[in-house]
Each structure stands twice: as C-alpha cells, then as structure tokens.
C-alpha positions in Angstrom: 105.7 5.0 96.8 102.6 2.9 97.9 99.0 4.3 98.4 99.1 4.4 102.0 102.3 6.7 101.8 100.7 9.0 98.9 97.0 9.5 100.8 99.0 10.8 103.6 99.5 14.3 102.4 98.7 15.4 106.0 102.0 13.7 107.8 101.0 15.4 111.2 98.3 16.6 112.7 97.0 19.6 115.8 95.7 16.9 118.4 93.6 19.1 120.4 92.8 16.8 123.2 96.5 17.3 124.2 98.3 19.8 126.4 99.4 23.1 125.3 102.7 22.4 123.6 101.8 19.1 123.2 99.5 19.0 120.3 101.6 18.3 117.2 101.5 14.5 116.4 102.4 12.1 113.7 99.6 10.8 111.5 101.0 7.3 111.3 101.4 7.1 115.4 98.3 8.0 115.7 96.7 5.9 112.6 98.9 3.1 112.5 98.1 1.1 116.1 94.4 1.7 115.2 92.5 -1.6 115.5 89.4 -2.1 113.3 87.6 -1.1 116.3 89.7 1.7 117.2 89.7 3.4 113.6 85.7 2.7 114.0 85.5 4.5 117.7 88.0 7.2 116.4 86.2 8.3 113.7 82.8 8.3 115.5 84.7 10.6 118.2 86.3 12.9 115.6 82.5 13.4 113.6 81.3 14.4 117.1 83.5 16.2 118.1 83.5 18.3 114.4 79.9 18.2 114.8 79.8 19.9 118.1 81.9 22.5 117.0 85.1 21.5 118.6 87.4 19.8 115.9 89.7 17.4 117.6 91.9 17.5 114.9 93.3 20.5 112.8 95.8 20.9 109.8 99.0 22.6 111.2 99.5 24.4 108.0 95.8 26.1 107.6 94.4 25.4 111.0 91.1 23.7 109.2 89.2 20.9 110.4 90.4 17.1 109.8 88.7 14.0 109.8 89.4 10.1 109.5 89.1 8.3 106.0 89.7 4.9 104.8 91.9 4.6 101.8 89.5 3.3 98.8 89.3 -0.5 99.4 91.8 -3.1 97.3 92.8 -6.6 98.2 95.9 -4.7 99.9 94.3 -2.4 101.6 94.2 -3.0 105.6 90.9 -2.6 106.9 92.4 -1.4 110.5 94.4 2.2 110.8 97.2 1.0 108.6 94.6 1.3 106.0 93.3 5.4 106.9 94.2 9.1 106.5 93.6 12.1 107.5 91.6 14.7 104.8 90.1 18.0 105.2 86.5 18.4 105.3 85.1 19.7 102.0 84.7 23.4 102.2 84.6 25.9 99.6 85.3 29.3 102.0 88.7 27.2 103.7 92.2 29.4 103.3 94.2 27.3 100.2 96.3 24.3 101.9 98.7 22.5 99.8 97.7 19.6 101.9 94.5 19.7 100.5 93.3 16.9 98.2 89.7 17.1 96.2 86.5 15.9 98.1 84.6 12.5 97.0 81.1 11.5 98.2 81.8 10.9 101.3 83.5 13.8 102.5 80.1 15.3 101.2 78.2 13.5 102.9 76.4 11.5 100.8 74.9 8.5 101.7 74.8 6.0 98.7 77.1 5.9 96.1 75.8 6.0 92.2 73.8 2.7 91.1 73.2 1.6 95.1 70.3 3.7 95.1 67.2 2.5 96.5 66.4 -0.3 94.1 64.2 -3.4 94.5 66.0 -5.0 96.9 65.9 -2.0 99.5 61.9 -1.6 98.9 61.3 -5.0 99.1 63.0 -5.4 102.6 61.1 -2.5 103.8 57.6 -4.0 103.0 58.9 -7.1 104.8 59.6 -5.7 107.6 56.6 -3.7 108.1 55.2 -7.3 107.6 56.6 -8.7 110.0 55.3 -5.9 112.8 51.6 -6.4 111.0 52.2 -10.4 112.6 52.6 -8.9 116.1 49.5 -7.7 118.2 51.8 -5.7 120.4 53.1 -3.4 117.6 50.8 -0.3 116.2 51.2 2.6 114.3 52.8 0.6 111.5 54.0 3.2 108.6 56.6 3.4 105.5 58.2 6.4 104.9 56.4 8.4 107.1 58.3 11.6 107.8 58.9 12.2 111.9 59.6 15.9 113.1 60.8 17.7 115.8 60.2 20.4 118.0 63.0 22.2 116.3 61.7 21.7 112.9 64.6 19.3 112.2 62.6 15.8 110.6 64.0 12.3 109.1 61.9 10.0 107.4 62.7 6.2 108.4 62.1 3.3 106.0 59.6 2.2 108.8 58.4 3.3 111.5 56.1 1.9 114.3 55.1 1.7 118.5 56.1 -1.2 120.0 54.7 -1.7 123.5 54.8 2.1 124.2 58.3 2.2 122.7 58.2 4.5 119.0 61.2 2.9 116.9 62.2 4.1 113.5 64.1 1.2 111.0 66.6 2.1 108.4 67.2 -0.4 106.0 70.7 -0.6 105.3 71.9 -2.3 101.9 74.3 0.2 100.7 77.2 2.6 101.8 75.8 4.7 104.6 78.1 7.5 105.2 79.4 8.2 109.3 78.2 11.4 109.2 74.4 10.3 108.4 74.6 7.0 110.9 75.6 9.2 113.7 73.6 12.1 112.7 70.3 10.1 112.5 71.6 8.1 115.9 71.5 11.5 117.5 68.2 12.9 116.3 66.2 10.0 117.5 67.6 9.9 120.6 67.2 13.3 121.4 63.3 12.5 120.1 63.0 9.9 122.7 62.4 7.2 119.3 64.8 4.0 119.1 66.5 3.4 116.1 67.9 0.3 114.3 69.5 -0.6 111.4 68.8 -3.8 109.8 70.4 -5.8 106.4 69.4 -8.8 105.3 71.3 -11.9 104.5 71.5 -11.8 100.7 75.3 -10.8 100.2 76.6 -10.5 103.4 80.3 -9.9 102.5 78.9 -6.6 102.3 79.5 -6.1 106.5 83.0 -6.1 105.6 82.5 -2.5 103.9 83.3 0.6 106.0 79.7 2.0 106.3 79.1 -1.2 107.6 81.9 -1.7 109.8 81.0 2.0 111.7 77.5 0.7 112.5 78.3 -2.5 114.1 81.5 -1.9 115.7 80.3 0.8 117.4 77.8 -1.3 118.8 79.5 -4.0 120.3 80.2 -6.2 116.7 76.1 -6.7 116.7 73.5 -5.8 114.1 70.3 -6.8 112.9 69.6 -8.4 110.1 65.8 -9.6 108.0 65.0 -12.6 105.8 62.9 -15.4 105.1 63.2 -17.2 107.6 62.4 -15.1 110.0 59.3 -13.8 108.4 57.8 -17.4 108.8 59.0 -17.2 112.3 56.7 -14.3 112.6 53.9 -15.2 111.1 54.5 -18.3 113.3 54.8 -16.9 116.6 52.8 -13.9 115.9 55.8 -11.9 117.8 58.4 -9.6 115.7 61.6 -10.8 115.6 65.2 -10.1 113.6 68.4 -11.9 113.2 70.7 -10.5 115.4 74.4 -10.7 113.9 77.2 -10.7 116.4 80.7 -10.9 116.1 83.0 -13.6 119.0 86.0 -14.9 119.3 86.8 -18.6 117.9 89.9 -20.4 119.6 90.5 -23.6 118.1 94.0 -24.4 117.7 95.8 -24.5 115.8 94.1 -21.5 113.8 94.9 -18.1 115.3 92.8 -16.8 117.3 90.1 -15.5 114.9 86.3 -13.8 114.8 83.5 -15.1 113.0 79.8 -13.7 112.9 77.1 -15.9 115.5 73.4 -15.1 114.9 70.6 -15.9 117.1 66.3 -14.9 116.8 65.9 -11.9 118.7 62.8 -10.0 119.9 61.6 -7.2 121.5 64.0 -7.6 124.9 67.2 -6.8 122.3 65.4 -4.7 119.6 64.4 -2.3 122.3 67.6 -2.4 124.2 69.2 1.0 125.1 71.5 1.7 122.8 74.8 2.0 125.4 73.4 -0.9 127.3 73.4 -3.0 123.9 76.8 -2.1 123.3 78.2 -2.5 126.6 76.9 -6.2 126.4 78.1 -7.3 123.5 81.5 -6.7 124.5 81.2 -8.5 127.5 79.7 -10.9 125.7 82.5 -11.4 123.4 85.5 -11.5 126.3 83.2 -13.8 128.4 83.5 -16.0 125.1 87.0 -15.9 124.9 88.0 -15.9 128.4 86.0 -19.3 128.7 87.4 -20.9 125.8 90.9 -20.0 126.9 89.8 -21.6 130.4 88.9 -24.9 127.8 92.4 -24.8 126.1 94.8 -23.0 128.5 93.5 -22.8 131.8 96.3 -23.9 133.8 98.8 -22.1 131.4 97.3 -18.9 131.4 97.1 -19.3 135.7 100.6 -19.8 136.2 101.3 -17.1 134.4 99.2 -14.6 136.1 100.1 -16.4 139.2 103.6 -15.2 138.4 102.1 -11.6 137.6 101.0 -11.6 140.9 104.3 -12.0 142.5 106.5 -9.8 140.1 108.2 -12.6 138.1 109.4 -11.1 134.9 108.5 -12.4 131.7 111.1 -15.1 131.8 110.2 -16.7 134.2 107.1 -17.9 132.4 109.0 -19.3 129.4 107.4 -23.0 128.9 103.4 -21.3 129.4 104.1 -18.7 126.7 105.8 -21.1 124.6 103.0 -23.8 124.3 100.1 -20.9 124.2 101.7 -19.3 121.4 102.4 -22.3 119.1 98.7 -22.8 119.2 97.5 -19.3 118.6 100.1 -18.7 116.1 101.9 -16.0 118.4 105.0 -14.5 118.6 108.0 -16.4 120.6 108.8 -15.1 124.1 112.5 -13.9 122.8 110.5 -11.6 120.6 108.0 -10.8 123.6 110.9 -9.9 125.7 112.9 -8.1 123.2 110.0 -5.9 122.8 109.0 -5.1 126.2 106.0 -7.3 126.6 107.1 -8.2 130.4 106.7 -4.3 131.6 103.2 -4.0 129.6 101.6 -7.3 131.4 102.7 -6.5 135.1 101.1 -2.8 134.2 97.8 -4.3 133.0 97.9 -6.7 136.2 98.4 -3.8 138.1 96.1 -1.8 136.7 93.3 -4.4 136.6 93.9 -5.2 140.2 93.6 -1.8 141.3 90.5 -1.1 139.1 88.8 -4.2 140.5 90.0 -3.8 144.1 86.8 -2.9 146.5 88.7 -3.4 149.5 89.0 0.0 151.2 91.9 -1.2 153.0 93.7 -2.5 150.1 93.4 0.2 147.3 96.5 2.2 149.1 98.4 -1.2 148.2 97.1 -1.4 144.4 97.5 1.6 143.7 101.0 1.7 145.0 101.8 -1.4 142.5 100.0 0.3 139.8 101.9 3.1 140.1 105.0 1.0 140.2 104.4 -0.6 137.5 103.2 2.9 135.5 106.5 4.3 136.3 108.1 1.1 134.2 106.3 0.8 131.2 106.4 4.5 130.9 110.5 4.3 130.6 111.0 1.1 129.1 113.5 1.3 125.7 110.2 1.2 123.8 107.6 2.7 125.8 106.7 5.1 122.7 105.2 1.7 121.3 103.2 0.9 123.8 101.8 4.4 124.6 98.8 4.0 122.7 97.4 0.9 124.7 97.9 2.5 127.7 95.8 5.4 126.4 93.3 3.1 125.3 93.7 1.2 129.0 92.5 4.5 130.4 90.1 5.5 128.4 88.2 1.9 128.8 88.9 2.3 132.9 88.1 5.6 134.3 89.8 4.1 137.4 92.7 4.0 135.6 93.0 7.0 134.3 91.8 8.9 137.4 94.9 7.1 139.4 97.6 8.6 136.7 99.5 10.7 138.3 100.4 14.2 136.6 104.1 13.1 135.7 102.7 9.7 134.9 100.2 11.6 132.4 103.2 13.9 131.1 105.0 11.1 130.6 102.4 9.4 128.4 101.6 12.7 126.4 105.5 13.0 125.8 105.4 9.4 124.3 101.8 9.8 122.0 103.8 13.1 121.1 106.8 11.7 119.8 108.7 13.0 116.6 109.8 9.1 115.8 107.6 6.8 114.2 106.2 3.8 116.9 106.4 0.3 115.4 103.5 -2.3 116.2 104.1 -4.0 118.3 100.5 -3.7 119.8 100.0 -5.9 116.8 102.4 -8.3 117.4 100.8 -9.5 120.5 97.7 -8.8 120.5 96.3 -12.4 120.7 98.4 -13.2 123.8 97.6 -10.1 125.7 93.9 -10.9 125.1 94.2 -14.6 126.2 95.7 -13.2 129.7 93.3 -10.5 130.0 90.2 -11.1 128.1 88.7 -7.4 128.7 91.1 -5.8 126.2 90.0 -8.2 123.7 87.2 -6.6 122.1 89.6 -3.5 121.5 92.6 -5.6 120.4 90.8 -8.2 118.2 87.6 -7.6 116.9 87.6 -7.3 113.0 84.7 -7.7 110.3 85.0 -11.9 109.8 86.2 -13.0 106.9 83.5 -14.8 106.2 79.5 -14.5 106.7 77.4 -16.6 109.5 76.3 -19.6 108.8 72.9 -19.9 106.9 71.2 -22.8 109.7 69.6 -21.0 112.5 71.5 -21.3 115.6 68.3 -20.7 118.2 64.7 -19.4 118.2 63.2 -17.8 121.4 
C-alpha cells in the first residue's frame, strides 16, 4: 500500500457547501483533480471557512472539523492534490474517531519547525530591509519588531514595520515553514487594521519556494512574491527609492518542451509593494494568460484559430484532427484518439459557450449565448465521462460568476450528482490540461501554474 493510500484514513468526507443529501463525497474526487493552485485556494477556503466558524468539511463518522494536508514531502510525492489528505484538526475535547491520526506541528499551528528558528540569516534580512526604507525620503516611521495593536486588544509584531507615503506596511521575513493558518491569520489582521502586509525571502536558496508554506503564500497571490538581496540594496542606496525583487511565476512555450513555468523577476517599487492585495492577485493572473496566449499567437496562431473557428460553428472534435495533431507534438500532448475517447470535444464546445456568453455585452445577443451555453451544458453534463470533468466545470463557475449565475437548477443538480459520485473520477483534467489552456488561455493559471522546477535567473531582468 503506498503513502498516499495509507494518509487517507478519511476515504470520504461531509462537503457542506453541497445540498442536503448531497454532502457525502470521496476524498480522492475531491483531492485528486486538485492543481497546485487548486490544493493552494482549497486549503485557504477551508482555514477560512474553519476559522469563521463554519467547517466546510466534517468527518462522517464523528462530525469534527477537517482540513487539507500535504503528505510529508519525498521525491514521489506530488506537489498538486494527488499528493494531500484530509486530517482532523488537533483537539483534545473531540468524541474518539478511529479516523483520527496524531497531530504534528502544523496541525498546531506552529510556524517554524525545530532548527529553522530565527537564526542569522532571518535577522540579518530584517536589518536590510529596514535599510533599504532608511535610503528612501518617502518612507518614515522605520521600526524592528515593534509590536502593532488593535482596538480589540489583538496585536502582531512584524519583522519591520514602517509609513510609506501615508501607507503603514508591516514586512514578515519569510525564510522558513510558515504555517497556513498564521499566513492567513496575519493577512486578515492587518487588513482589518487598515496596514499592508508583505512577505519577502531572499535569493539565497531559492528551491525553498517549492515548499508548501511557500507555495500557499505565492499561489494565492497570483504566483508573485517579494524577494531582498544585494543587489537590490545597492539599487537603493542608488536611487534613494525602496525597492524589492518581485518573483513571478509565467508560462514558457518553446517547443518542443511541454509547456512549462519558470519564475521571471523584475525591480519593483512602491506602485506594486503597495498594491491592494486582490488587485495584485487579479493581475498576476492576467498577467500570466496574457503571456501564454501571446506566445501561443507566436507558435500556433493559425492552428489554434481554425480550431476555435470550428468551435464557433459546432464541428466536433474531429473535424480539427490535423490542428490538434501538430499542436500536441509540440507541447507534448495527448493524441486526439485519446482526446476523443475521453470526451474532450463536449468540454471545449462548453468552455466556447460559456466564454461567449460570459463575454457577450450585446443585449440583443445574450438570449442566443445563453441558449448555446445551455446547449452545450446539457452535453458535457451527460457525456459517458461527465463525472471526470465535473470538477472543471465547478472550477469554470466559480472563476465566472456569469457562469454560474446562468446554470440552471437541473443543470446545477446535475453537476452536484456528478462531484457526488460513489465511483472514483480518473484525470483526465490532467491529461489535457496544456491543450485546453493553449485554446483558452484564461483557465491557464488554474490548470498549469506549479512551483518551477527551478529558481529565476540570478542577472536582473529590468530596473525602474
């Protein structure tokens, strides 16, 4: 029995987002389509939701809370949900649960593991940085440490803290395992406060951004986090301006490597330091399928036209044979036998049809999208495999409130029947990922963004 299969003492969960009757779900169906992105938004949902006293998941046997873990990282280990479990929260009062497995730091809540304490290397990034804001005439109130408290008598103490053109911001340095529950917790509290807050690492190691505590901070911002060295100071002291790296994940499509991610960095200031939160993460994403969709413009532009053009006009997946097959010989994906065997043909006429409709302003044309979208609902909804492809039409809806406003009751019955499922779903999701996001580029971010393999590049890309 593999690891996977033994962490998953919890085989199925209470969803309570679903429909009376509808709440009892497999852990793998759930788990298993997960992106690296999608494990990272799911367990930031389910913390919040715990948080704010309404558990979206519970333990059918003893009705406790549940939360999202990441099996203990191994060369074998999938980073995405393939790699994750569900666990009760540590609590000594719960009723006994056979399901139950014994707590580790995390579940805790702590925030660094034994030996990544704060060390030299933490202190001495903290003194830079308040550096740094020393070079810059438009920054005041300059302090390390100093502890910040609210109205309710709740406080946090940043690694630094300063005003920034009437802007407070408090910095966390971030070199070691930051647990969820203390990156959202600290997120919410300085919000609430009215303070921006950042997290910045340096470049040192950075193979550490492939680590979980990592992974929740920038992918839940859009692939995009700061980041302090050097060379940055001298730009500084230079410019007599503050300014970070700024680390962000994009697509690379250069045939014939699959389509892949791999960390950009560019000299930021105050415009992006300061940047709403939402706003920051918003833009990063379209950063990242503005990216893509123009380098698949560059490589398969009149490819990728035909075959929307036949979209358009309700060709099935056939018909496009020669375009699929030259596209996915150079992004390394799966043949169009495969693609049709599996259903692929109903799942891209429903995300034409539902991008149409979301995108259609004509008052006199929605009737007509949202016809064809409902059309085209009603298909991949029944197809031999629709179970499979139930969770990206879920995630379809939740990205497009458009979307999911236009379901229609059976339509969403339909879908809840299929997320619901006693069988287990296969991935298919997986399969084509890459394809789907080279036809439409604004699923991408949810489809392929993963930690890169590798960190950016040391030479400074621009300086503003």
């Amino acid at each position: 029995m593999n690891k996977t299969i033994q962490l998953r003492a919890i085989e199925t969960v209470t969803d309570t987002t679903m429909p009376p009757g509808q709440q009892v779900r497999l852990a793998r169906n759930i788990l298993d389509p997960l992106t690296e992105v999608g494990l990272s938004e799911l367990r930031a949902d389910v913390r919040t939701a715990y948080v704010a006293g309404h558990p979206r998941f519970r333990c059918p046997g003893c009705n406790e809370p549940l939360f999202v873990a990441q099996n203990p990282a191994s060369a074998n280990t999938p980073r995405d949900g393939r790699g994750a479990h569900f666990k009760h929260h540590a609590n000594v009062d719960a009723p006994p649960c056979r399901k139950r497995t014994a707590a580790n730091l995390h579940d805790i809540g702590a925030v660094k593991f034994p030996g990544l304490g704060e060390g030299a290397d933490h202190s001495n990034l903290k003194h830079m940085l308040a550096f740094c804001l020393s070079q810059d005439p438009n920054v005041t109130d300059i302090e390390v440490e100093r502890q910040i408290r609210a109205l309710d008598g709740s406080w946090r103490q940043p690694d630094v803290s300063f005003v920034l053109d009437g802007q407070a911001v408090a910095v966390d340095v971030q070199l070691a395992a930051a647990s969820l529950a203390t990156i959202l917790e600290r997120g919410t509290f300085y919000a609430a406060n009215k303070i921006r807050h950042i997290w910045v690492t340096d470049t040192a190691d950075l193979d550490r951004l492939s680590q979980l505590a990592f992974r929740d901070s920038y992918l839940n911002m859009g692939g995009r986090i700061f980041a302090l060295d050097a060379d940055v100071v001298a730009a500084c002291v230079e410019q007599s301006r503050f300014q970070l790296w700024e680390l962000s994940i994009m697509p690379r499509l250069a045939p014939p490597l699959p389509l892949h991610n791999v960390w950009e960095r560019d000299v930021v200031d105050q415009e992006t330091i300061l940047m709403d939160p939402a706003a920051r993460k918003a833009e990063g994403q379209k950063r990242y399928r503005r990216s893509l969709a123009s380098q698949v413009g560059q490589h398969f532009g009149p490819q990728r036209a035909s075959m929307r053009a036949a979209l358009a006009e309700g060709k099935p997946l056939e018909w496009m044979r020669p375009e699929w097959t030259t596209i996915a010989r150079q992004i390394k994906g799966r043949d169009i036998d495969t693609a049709i065997t599996q259903g692929v043909g109903a799942v891209l006429a429903w995300l034409y049809a539902a991008e149409a409709y979301a995108s259609c302003a004509e008052p006199t044309a929605r009737p007509v999208a949202l016809a064809a979208m409902h059309q085209a609902t009603a298909t991949v909804l029944t197809i031999r495999n629709a179970k499979d492809w139930a969770p990206l039409v879920e995630t379809v809806c939740t990205m497009s409130p458009p979307v999911q406003a236009a379901l229609t009751p059976d339509h969403r019955d339909q879908l809840n029947t299929l997320l619901t499922t006693a069988e287990p779903t296969t991935s298919v999701i997986r399969n084509h990922a890459q394809m789907l996001s080279v036809l439409f580029p604004w699923v991408a971010f949810k489809l392929l963004v993963k930690a890169p393999k590798f960190g950016p590049s040391i030479n400074r890309r621009n300086s503003h």
